[in-house]
C-alpha positions in Angstrom: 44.7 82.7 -73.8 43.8 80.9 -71.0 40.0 81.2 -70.0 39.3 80.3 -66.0 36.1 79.8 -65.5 33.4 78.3 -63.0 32.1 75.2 -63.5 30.1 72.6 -61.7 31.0 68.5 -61.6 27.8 67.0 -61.2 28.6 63.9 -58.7 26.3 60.9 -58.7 27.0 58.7 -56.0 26.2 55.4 -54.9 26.9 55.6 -51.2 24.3 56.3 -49.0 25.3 59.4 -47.6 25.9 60.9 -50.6 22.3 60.0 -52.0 21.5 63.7 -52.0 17.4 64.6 -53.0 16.3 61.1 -51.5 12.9 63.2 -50.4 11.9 63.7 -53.8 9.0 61.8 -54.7 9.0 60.0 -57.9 7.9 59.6 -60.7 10.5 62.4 -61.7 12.5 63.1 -65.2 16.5 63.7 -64.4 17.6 66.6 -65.7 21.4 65.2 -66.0 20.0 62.2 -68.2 18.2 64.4 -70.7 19.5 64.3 -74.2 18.6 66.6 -77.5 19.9 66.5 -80.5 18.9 66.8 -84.6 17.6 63.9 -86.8 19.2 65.4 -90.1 17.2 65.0 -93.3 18.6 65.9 -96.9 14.9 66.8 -98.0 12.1 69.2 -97.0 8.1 68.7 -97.0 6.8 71.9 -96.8 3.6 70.0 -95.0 3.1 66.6 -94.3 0.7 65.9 -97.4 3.1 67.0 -99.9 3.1 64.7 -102.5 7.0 65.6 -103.3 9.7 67.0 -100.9 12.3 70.1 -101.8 14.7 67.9 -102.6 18.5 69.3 -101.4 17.1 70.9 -99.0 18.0 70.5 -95.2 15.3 69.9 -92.8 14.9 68.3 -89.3 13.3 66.0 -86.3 14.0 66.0 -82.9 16.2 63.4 -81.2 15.8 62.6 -77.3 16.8 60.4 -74.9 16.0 60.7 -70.8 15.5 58.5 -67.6 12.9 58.7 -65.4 12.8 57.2 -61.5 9.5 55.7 -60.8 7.0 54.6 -59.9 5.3 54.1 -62.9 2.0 52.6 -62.2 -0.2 50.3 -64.4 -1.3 52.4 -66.9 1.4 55.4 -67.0 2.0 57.2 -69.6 4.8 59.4 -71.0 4.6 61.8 -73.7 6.6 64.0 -75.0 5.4 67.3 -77.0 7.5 69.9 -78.8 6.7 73.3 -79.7 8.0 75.7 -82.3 9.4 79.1 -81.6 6.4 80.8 -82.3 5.0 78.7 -79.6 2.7 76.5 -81.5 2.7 72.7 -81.1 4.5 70.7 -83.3 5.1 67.3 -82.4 3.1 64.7 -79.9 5.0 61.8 -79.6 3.3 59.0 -76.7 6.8 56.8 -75.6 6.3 53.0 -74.9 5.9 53.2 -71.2 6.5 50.1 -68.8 5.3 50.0 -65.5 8.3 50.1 -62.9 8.3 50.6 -59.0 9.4 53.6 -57.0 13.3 52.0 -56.4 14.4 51.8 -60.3 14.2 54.1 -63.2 13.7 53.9 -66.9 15.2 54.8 -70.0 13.1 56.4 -72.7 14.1 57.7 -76.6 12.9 58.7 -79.6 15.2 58.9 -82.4 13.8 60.7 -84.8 14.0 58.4 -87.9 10.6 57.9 -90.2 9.3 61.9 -89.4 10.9 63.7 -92.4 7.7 64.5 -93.4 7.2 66.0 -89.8 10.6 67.6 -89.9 11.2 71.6 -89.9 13.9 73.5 -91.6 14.2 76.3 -89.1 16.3 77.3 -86.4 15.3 79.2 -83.3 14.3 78.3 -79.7 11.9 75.5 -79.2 9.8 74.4 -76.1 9.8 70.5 -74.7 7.5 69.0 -71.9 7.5 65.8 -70.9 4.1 64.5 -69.8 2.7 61.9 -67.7 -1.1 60.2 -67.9 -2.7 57.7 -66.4 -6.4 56.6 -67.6 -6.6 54.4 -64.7 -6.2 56.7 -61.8 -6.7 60.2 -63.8 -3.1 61.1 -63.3 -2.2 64.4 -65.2 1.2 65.7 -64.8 4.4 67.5 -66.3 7.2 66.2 -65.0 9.4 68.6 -67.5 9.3 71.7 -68.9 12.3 73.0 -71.1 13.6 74.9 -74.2 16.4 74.5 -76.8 18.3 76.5 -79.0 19.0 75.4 -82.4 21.4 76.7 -85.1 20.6 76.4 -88.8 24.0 76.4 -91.0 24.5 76.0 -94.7 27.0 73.7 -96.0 28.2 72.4 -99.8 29.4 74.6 -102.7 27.7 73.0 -105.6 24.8 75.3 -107.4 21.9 73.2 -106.7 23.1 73.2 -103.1 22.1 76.4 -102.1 19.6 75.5 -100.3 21.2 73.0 -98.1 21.7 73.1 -94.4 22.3 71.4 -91.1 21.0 72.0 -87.5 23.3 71.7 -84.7 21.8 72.2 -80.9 24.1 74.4 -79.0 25.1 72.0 -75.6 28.0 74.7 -74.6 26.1 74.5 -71.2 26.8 71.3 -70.1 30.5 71.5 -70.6 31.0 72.5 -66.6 28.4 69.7 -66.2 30.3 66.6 -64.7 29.6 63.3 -62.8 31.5 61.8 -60.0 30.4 58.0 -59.0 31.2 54.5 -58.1 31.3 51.8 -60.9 27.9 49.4 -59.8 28.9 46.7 -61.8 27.9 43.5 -58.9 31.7 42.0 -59.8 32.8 45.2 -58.4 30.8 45.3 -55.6 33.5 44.7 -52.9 35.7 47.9 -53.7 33.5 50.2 -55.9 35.9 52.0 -58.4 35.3 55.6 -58.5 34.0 57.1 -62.0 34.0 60.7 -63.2 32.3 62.2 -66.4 33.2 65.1 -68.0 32.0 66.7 -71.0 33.9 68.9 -73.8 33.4 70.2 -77.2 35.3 69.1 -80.6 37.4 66.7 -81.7 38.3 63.8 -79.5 39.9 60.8 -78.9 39.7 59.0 -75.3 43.7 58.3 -75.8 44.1 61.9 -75.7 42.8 62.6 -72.6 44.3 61.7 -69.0 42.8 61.9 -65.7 44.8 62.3 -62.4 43.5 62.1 -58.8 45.5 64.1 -56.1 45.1 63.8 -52.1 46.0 67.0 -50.1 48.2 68.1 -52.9 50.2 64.8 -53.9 49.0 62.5 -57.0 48.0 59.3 -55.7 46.3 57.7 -59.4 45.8 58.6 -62.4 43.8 56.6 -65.4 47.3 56.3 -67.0 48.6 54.0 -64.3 45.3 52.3 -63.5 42.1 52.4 -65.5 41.0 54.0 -68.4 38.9 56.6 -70.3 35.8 56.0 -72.9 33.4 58.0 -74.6 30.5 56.5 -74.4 28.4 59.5 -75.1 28.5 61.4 -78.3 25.9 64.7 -79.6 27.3 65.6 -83.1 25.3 67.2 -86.3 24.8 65.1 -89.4 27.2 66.8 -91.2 30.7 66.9 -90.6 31.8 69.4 -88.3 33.5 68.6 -85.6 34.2 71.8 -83.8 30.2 71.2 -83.5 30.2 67.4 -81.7 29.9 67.0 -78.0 31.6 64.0 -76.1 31.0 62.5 -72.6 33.9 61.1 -71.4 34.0 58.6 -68.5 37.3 58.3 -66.2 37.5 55.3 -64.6 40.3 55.6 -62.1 40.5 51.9 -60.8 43.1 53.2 -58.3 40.7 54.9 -55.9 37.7 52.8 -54.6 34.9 53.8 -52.4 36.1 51.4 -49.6 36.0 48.0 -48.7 32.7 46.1 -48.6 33.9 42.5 -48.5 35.9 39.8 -46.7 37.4 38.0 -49.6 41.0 36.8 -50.1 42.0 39.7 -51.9 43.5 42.4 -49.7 43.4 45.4 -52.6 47.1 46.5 -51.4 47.4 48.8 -55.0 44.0 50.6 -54.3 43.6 53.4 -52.4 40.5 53.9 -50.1 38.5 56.9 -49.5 36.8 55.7 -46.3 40.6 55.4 -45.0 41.5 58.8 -46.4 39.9 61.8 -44.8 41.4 65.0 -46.7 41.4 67.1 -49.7 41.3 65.9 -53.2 41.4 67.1 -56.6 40.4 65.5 -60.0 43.0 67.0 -62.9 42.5 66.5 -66.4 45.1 66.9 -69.4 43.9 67.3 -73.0 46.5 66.9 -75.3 48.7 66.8 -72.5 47.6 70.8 -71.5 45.2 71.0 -68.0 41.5 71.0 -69.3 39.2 70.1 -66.6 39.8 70.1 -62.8 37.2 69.6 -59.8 37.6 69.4 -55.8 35.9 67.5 -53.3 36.3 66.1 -50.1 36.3 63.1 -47.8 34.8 63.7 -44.2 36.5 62.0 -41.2 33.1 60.0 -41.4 35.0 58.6 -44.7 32.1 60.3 -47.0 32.0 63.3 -49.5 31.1 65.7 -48.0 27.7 66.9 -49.4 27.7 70.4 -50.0 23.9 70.3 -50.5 23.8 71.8 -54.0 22.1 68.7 -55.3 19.1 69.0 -53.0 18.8 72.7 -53.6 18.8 72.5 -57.3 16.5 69.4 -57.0 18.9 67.1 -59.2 17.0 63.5 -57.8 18.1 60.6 -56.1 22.1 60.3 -55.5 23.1 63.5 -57.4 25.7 65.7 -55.7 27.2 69.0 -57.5 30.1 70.7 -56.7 32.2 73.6 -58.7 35.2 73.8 -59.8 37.3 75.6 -62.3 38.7 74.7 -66.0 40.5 75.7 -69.0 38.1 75.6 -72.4 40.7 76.9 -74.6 40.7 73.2 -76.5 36.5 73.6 -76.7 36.4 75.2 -80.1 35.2 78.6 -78.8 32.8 77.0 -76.6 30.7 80.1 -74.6 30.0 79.3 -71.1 28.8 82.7 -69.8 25.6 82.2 -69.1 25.5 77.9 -68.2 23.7 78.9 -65.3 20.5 80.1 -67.0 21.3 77.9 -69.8 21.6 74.8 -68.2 19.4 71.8 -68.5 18.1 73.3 -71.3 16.8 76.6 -69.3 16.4 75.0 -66.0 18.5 77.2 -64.2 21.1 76.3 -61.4 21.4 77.9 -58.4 24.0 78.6 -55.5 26.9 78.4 -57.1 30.2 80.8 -56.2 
C-alpha cells in the first residue's frame, strides 16, 4: 500500500539568489551536515579501569561528522560533549580545530575508534552540544544543542551469545530531507550541472535508482540519458542488517545546468538552461523502476528558484533552500516518518511546512 506523505528537499544552491540565510553570522554548525552514527564494539568494560571486558558482549561509541562555516579565530575551539539518558555527562571530546575565515567552512569527525573502554551498552535518548572556546578572546558558546535516539538489538544464536547486541541510530527523519544544487567543481564552472540528494532506508544499489527532471509537465532529462547516480553517503550498524543502513544518494543530471557563465567555443546545444526556462518543474525518482521520491520547484522569469523562504525561517545557513514535496516510502523498510518534523535534525524541529 502506497503511503503519500510530506516531505521536504532540502536545496543548497550556489547561485546568489538562492543563498538563503546569508544574514546569519558565523561561526555556525549546519544542521544538514550533521552525522551520528554507532562505533560497534564486540566487548563491554563495565568502567574504564576494568582490568578485563565482558567479553561477547555488545557495547558502543559515538560516531560524528559536521561542518561548520566560520570564522574560526586564532585560538577556537570545538568540542563536542555527550550525555546519557539519564542526563549525566559522558563523553568530552576537544576536535582538532584550524583557524578559518568567515567565507569557508570546515569539516570536523570523530570516529569513534580506541573508546571501547568509554563505550556504553545501552540504548535510549542521548543529548549532544557542540561547543566553541576561545582562551584568547574568552569566547564561550554552543553552537548546537541536539538529542538521538538509539536502539539496542540482539543478534547471534550461539549460547555464549546471549549477551550480544548492536546499536542502530534511528535516521527515519531525514528520509524527506533532500538537497538540490549546482556541481562546483571549477571545470564545471561555465554551465554548473544541477545536483540533487535524496536519502532512503535499506538495501541499495545506485543502478537501481533513476532520476528524471520534467518542465511544465514534459520530461526534458533524466540521469539515464545524461549523468549518473552515486552514493556517496552511507549510516549502517556494524552488524548486518540492511533494512537498518541509510544511503545518500546524489543525482547528477548533467542535462540541466544552472546557465551559462562563459564565452568558450562550446555552445552546450544538449543541455538545457534554467535561466532560459521560466516554469514549473519536477524531480521524479524510480526505485526499482516504481516512483520513490518526487519534489517541485520553480524557475522565476528572473531565471532563479524561486525562494520560498523556508530556509531562512528554519535558520538552515548560508545557501540552503527547502521546499516539500511528496513521496512513496513503501521500498524504506517500514521506515516511520510521522513525526520528522519534531524529529528532524536530531530534535531541531522544522517549521512551516504544509
Amino acid at each position: 500500500m502506497k503511503i503519500r506523505l510530506l516531505l521536504i528537499l532540502a536545496l543548497a544552491l550556489a547561485i546568489p539568489s538562492l543563498a538563503l540565510a546569508d544574514d546569519m553570522a558565523g561561526p555556525y554548525v549546519y544542521k544538514t551536515s550533521i552525522r551520528i552514527n554507532t562505533q560497534h564494539y564486540l566487548v563491554y568494560y563495565p568502567t574504564p579501569t576494568a582490568k578485563e571486558p565482558h567479553y561477547l558482549t555488545g557495547s558502543w561509541a559515538p560516531k560524528l561528522s559536521f561542518n561548520v562555516q566560520g570564522p574560526l579565530d586564532g585560538g577556537s575551539q570545538i568540542t563536542v560533549v555527550f550525555t546519557k539518558p539519564s542526563g549525566a555527562t559522558w563523553l568530552t571530546k576537544n576536535l582538532d580545530t584550524p583557524e578559518i575565515g568567515g567565507d569557508t567552512f570546515q569539516s570536523f569527525s570523530m570516529d569513534g575508534i580506541d573508546m571501547e573502554k568509554q563505550a556504553i551498552n545501552l540504548g535510549g535518548v542521548f543529548g549532544i552540544k557542540i561547543l566553541l572556546s576561545n582562551a584568547l578572546t574568552g569566547t564561550k558558546a554552543t553552537l548546537f544543542t541536539g538529542k538521538f535516539t538509539v536502539t539496542k538489538f540482539h543478534y547471534g544464536s550461539a549460547p555464549n551469545e546471549v549477551n550480544q547486541a548492536d546499536f542502530w541510530v534511528n535516521h527515519d527523519w531525514n528520509l524527506p530531507i533532500g538537497q538540490l544544487g549546482f556541481d562546483e567543481d571549477p571545470s564545471n564552472a561555465e554551465a554548473p550541472q544541477m545536483q540533487v540528494k535524496m536519502w532512503f532506508r535499506g538495501p541499495l544499489e545506485s543502478e537501481n535508482l533513476a532520476g528524471y527532471v520534467f518542465y511544465n509537465g514534459k520530461q526534458i532529462t533524466s540521469t539515464k540519458t545524461l549523468g549518473d547516480v552515486g552514493l556517496p553517503v552511507t549510516i549502517e550498524p556494524g552488524t548486518t542488517r540492511p533494512d537498518l543502513t541509510y544511503n545518500r544518494a546524489q543525482f547528477n543530471f548533467a542535462g540541466i545546468a544552472k546557465g551559462r557563465f562563459g564565452d568558450s567555443a562550446n555552445n552546450y546545444d544538449a543541455i538545457w538552461m534554467l535561466d532560459k526556462h521560466p516554469g514549473a518543474y519536477e524531480i521524479k525518482v524510480l526505485r526499482n523502476g516504481k516512483l520513490a521520491r518526487t519534489a517541485k520547484f520553480t524557475v522565476g522569469d528572473d531565471g532563479a528558484v524561486v525562494d520560498n523562504g523556508l530556509g531562512t525561517s528554519n535558520k538552515m545557513g548560508k545557501g540552503v533552500m527547502l521546499i516539500p514535496v511528496t513521496t512513496d516510502l513503501t521500498q524504506d523498510d517500514k521506515a516511520s516518518i510521522a513525526n520528522y518534523r519534531t524529529l528532524a535534525y536530531y530534535g531541531n524541529p522544522v517549521t512551516g511546512f504544509p
